[in-house]
N, C-alpha and C positions, 0 to 999 in steps of 0.2 A: 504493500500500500504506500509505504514512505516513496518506494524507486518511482511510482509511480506520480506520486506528484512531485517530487523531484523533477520530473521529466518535461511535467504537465506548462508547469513553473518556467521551466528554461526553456521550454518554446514560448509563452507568452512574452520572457523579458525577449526572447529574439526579435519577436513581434513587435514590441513595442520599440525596439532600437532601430529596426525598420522603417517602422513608423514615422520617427525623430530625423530621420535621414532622407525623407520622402521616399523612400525605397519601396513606396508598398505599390503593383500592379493598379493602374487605372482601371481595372474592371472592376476590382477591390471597392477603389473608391465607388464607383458606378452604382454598386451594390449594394452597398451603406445606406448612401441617399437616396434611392430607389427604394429600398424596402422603406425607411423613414415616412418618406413622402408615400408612396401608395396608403400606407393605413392611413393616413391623413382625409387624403383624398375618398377611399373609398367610405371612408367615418361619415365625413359629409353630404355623400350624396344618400347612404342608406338612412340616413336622419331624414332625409326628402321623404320618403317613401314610409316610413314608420308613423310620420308625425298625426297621423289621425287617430290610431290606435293610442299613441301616448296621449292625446289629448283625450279621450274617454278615460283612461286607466285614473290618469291624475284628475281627473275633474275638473276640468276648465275650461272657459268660454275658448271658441276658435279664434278670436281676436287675440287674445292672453297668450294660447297654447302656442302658436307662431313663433312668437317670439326666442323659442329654444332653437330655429332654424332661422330668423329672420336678425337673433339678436350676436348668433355665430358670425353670420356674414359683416353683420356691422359692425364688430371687433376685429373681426380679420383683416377687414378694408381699412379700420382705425390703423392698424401695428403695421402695413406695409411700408408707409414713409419712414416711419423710424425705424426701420432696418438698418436702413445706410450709417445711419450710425452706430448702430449696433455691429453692427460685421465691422466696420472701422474702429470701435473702442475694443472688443473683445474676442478672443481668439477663437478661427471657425470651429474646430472640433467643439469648444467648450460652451458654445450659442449655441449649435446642434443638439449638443446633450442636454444640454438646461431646456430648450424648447421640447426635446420628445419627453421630459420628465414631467415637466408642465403639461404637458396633450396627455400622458398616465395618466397623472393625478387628475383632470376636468374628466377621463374616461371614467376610474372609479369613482369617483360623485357622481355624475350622472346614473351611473349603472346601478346605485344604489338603490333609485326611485322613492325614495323616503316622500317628497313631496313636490312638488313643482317647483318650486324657487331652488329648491337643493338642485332638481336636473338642469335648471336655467344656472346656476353658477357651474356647474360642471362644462356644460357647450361654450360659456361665454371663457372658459380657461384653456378650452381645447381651441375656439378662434383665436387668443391672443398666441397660441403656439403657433397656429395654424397660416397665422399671419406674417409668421417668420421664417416656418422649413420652409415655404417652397421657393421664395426667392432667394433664401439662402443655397438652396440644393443649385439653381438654378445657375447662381455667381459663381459657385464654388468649381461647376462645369466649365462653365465657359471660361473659368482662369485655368485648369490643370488642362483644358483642350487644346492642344495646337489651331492654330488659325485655319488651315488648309482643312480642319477633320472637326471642325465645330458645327457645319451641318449634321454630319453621322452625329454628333455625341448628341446635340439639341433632338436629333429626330429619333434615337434610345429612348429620352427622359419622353417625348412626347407618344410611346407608348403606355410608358408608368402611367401617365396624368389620364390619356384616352381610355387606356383600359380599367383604373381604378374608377372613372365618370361613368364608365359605360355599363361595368359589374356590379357597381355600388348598389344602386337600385333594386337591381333583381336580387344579389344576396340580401339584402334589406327585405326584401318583402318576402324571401324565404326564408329569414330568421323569426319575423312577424308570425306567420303563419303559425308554423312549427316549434317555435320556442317562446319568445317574449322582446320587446322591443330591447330590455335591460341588456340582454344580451349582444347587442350591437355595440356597447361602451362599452363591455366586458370583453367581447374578441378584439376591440381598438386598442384596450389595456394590453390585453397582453403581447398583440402584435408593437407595440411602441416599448413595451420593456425588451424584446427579443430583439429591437435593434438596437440597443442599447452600447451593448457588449460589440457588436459587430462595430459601429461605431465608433468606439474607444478605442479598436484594435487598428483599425484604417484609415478613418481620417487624419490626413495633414495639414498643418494649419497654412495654407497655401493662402488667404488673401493678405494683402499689404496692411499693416495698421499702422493708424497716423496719431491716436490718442486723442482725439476730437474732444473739444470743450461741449459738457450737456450743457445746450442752448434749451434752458425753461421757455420762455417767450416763445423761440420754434416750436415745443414738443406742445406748449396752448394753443400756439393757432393750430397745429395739424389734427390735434386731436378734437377741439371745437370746433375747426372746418369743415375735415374729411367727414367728421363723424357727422357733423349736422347734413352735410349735403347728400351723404349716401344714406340717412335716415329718410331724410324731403324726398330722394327720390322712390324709396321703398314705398312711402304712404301714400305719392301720389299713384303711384302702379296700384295701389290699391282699392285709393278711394274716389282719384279721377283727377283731374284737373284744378274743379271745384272747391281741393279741401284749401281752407288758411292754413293748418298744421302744416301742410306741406310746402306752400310758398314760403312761409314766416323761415321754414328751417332752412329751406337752399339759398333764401333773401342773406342771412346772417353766414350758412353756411360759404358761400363765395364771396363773403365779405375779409372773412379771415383765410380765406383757400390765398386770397389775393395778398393780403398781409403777409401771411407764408413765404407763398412767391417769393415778395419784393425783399423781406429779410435777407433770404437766404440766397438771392441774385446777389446782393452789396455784403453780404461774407464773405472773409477769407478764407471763413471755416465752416462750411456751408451743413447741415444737420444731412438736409438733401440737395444735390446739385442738380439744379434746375435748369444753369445754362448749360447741359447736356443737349438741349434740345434746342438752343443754336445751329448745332451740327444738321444739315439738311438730311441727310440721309437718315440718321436716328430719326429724327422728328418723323418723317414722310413714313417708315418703317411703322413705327409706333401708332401713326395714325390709321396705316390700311389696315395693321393685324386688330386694331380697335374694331374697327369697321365688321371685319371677318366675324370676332367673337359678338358681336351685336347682333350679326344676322343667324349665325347659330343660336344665339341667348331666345332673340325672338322666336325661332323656329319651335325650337323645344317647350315655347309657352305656351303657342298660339294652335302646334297640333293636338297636347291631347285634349285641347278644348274642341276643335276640330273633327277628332275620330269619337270621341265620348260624345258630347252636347247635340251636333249634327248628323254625325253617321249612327249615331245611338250604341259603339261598340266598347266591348266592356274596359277599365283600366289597365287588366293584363294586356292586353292587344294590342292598346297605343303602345305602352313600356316597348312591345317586342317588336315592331315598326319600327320603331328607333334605334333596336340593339345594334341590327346590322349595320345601320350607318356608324355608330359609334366604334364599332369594333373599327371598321375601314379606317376610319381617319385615325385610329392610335396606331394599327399594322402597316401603314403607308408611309408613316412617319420615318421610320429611319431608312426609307426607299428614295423619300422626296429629298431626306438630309444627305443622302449620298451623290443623289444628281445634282443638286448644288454646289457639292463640295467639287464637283466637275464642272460644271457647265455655268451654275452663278444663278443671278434670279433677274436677270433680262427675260430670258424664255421661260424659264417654270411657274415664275410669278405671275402675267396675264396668262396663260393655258389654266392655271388653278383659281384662277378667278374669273375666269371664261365660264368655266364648268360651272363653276357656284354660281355666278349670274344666270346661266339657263336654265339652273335646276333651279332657281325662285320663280322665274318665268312661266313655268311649268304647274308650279304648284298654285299658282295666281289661278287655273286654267278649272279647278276644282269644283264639282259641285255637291248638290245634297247628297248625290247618289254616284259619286264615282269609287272606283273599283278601289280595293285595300292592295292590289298588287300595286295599282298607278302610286296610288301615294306613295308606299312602300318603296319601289323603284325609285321616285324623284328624289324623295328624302338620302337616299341613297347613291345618286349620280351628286346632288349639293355635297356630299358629305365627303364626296372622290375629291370635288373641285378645293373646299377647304383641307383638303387632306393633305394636296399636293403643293399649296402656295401657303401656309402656315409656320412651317417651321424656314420654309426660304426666308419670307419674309422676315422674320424674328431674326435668323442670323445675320442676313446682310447689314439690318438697322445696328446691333451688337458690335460686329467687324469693324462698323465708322469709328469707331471706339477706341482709347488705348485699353490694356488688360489694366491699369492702377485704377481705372474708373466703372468699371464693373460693378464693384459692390453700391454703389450708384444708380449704375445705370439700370438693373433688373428691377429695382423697388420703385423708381420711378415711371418705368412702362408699367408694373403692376397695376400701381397706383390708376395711370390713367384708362387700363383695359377693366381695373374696379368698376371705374364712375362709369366707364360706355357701356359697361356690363347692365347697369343698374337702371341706366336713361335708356337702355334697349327696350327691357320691362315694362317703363313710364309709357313711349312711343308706342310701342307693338299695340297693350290695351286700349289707349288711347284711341290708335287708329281702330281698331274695333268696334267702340265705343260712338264714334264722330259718325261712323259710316254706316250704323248699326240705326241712329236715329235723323240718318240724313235720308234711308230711305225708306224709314217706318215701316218695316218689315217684322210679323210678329217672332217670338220665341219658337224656332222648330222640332223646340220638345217640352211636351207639357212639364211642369217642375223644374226644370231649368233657369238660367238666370235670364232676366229677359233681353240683355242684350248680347244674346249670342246667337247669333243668325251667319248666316250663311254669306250674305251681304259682308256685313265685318266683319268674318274670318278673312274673308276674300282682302279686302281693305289693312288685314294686320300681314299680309301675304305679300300684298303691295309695297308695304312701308321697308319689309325685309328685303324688296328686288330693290327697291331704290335704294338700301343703305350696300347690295352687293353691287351695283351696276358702280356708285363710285369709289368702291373699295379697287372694279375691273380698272376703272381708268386712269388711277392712281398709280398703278401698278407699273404702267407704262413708264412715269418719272423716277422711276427708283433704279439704282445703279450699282454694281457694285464698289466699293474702297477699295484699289488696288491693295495686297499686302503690304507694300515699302513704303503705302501712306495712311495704314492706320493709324497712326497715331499724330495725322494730322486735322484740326479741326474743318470744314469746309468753307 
């Protein structure tokens, strides 16, 4: 027993002096943060899927009950911006390990289900984590990746992300079923303690740190900002146009978004570096992949209200309509990373948003009574076109880049693919809603909400080809940074 761990011992310390040395294989590293980030990832979408059942179990109104989903995302969206400084004051492996300890601990409170406010402080501990791996995973690639092979590596992680978004769901409503919602934080728990050790063993602390002054005044406006405006936008996606709550918060919230800004422009020690997006290339990058995720974000909203409300077909159905798209666009990913890392994103960038623009076009085409293969199909040619011009896009904007600004640069595209995330929501019902009583068309299914017609589905279908048709045209102006000038501004 003693030779044994003896043994056990001297391979960890080998491990560890590896470690120390960056000695340890990138696939290593690959695998650390992959595992990390999937639990993450698939935690949150099987909470989508759970949330009705939780809301009966605890007793609570559906307004209230949301909030353990509605109040994850607006902490997540909160902690993005102060990443950057976060990876810049403290070393990556030891951010890493403190965020997946943090996403434990909100899993077992939650899972405990004592009472509602107990599983509302457990979600809200697992988004302030949640806020942190994946842009962290995200810097931490793109700095151990060679420039020439950051396609491949961006289009690896955008399997983790595709397939943890696309699995979530349906294991979620096969743990619902079968066992208990509790159990959802309980296999989250334990998948984030198992990558614990792996972590410890592999990661190298590879980003640059500069020791950055905590700017309080920044960390109030970002937090009073971001936080107000992705709340205003949440409530108006919910309650319409109409609510005060929601003006009042985005009026205040981009009051301080702007404060933010200007701060942190006239720093020399900036919490988040804004004039990043100076750089034309970043900026144009960051705005088309915005674009991309808005017209999937609407998608995913507006069909199972679509196949449910209009085609009258059950929730399993819609779910399983959209797996196959989902799975495509995570298994494409390290295909589209590889012909970029050849060819660049002149050509793969409009072909991928060619394709998405004709599959919104398509779905525009819908009516009360068309066929579950048609839809099934289009949602599935969209889902080729964002498949293939996704991760292009992402790396070319990164490339304009030096690697010192990295831990920067990903928290601040989060950031803004958050808010386009959010105002997709806003838009998509919106248009529904405008088009829904523009042509007084009644409800086409008794008990249903009354403004879900057929009409504005079609109408939130629209809003999605027009936000793909200028994601297509954009794509055109995007270039790539030669290597020998990344690391000059444009």
């Amino acid at each position: 027993m003693n030779i044994k761990r003896t043994k056990l011992v001297s391979v960890l310390t080998r491990q560890l002096d590896r470690r120390d040395r960056n000695d340890v294989p990138i696939a290593w590293v690959y695998t650390a943060l992959f595992m990390g980030s999937l639990v993450v990832i698939m935690n949150q979408n099987a909470i989508k899927t759970a949330l009705p059942r939780m809301i009966t179990d605890l007793d609570v109104a559906p307004s209230i009950g949301q909030w353990t989903v509605s109040g994850y995302t607006l902490v997540k969206g909160i902690m993005v911006p102060i990443t950057a400084f976060a990876m810049n004051k403290f070393r990556s492996r030891n951010l890493f390990i403190l965020m997946m300890l943090i996403f434990s601990v909100g899993s077992i409170v939650a899972a405990s289900g004592i009472h509602f406010y107990i599983v509302l402080v457990g979600t809200l501990l697992q988004g302030i984590a949640a806020g942190m791996i994946i842009p962290l995973m995200q810097t931490i690639i793109l700095t151990v990746s060679p420039v020439e092979k950051r396609g491949s590596a961006l289009g690896l992680m955008g399997v983790v992300l595709g397939f943890g978004g696309t699995l979530g769901p349906a294991l979620g409503g096969i743990i619902v079923d079968n066992l208990s919602w509790q159990y959802i934080f309980l296999f989250a728990f334990i998948g984030s303690l198992l990558a614990l050790p792996l972590a410890q063993l592999t990661l190298t602390d590879v980003l640059p740190m500069s020791d950055p002054t905590l700017d309080w005044v920044s960390i109030r406006h970002s937090l009073i900002g971001f936080g107000l405006l992705l709340f205003g936008l949440s409530v108006m996606g919910s309650d319409g146009f109409g609510s005060w709550t929601a003006w009042v918060s985005i009026l205040i919230g981009l009051i301080f978004v702007t404060l933010f800004i200007r701060r942190n422009l006239k720093s020399d020690d900036p919490m988040l570096n804004v004039s990043l997006f100076k750089n034309r290339t970043f900026r144009l990058a960051v705005v088309i992949a915005m674009l991309g995720l808005m017209v999937i974000t609407g998608l995913t909203n507006v069909m199972p209200m679509y196949i449910q409300s209009v085609l009258g077909r059950s929730a399993t159905l819609s779910g399983l309509i959209i797996l196959p798209g989902g799975l495509l666009k995570a298994f494409i990913s390290p295909v589209t990373g590889k012909l970029f890392d050849k060819y660049g994103v002149r050509i793969i960038g409009p072909v991928g948003g060619g394709i998405m623009f004709v599959g919104t076009l398509l779905m525009i085409l819908v009516t009360s009574s068309t066929s579950m293969w048609y839809v099934g199909s289009v949602y599935l040619l969209l889902s080729l076109g964002f498949g293939i011009f996704n991760i292009p896009i992402t790396t070319a904007g990164m490339n304009a880049l030096p690697d010192e600004e990295m831990s920067h640069a990903t928290p601040a595209r989060q950031t803004v693919r958050q808010i386009g995330s959010s105002f997709a929501i806003t838009l998509v019902f919106a248009s529904m809603s405008i088009v829904s009583s523009l042509v007084h068309s009644p409800a086409l299914e008794s008990g249903g909400e009354a403004d879900v017609t057929i009409e504005g589905i079609k109408g939130g279908f629209a809003l999605v080809s027009l936000l793909a048709f200028i994601a297509f045209i954009l794509t055109f102006f995007l270039r790539d940074a030669p290597v020998k000038d990344l690391r000059k501004d444009e």
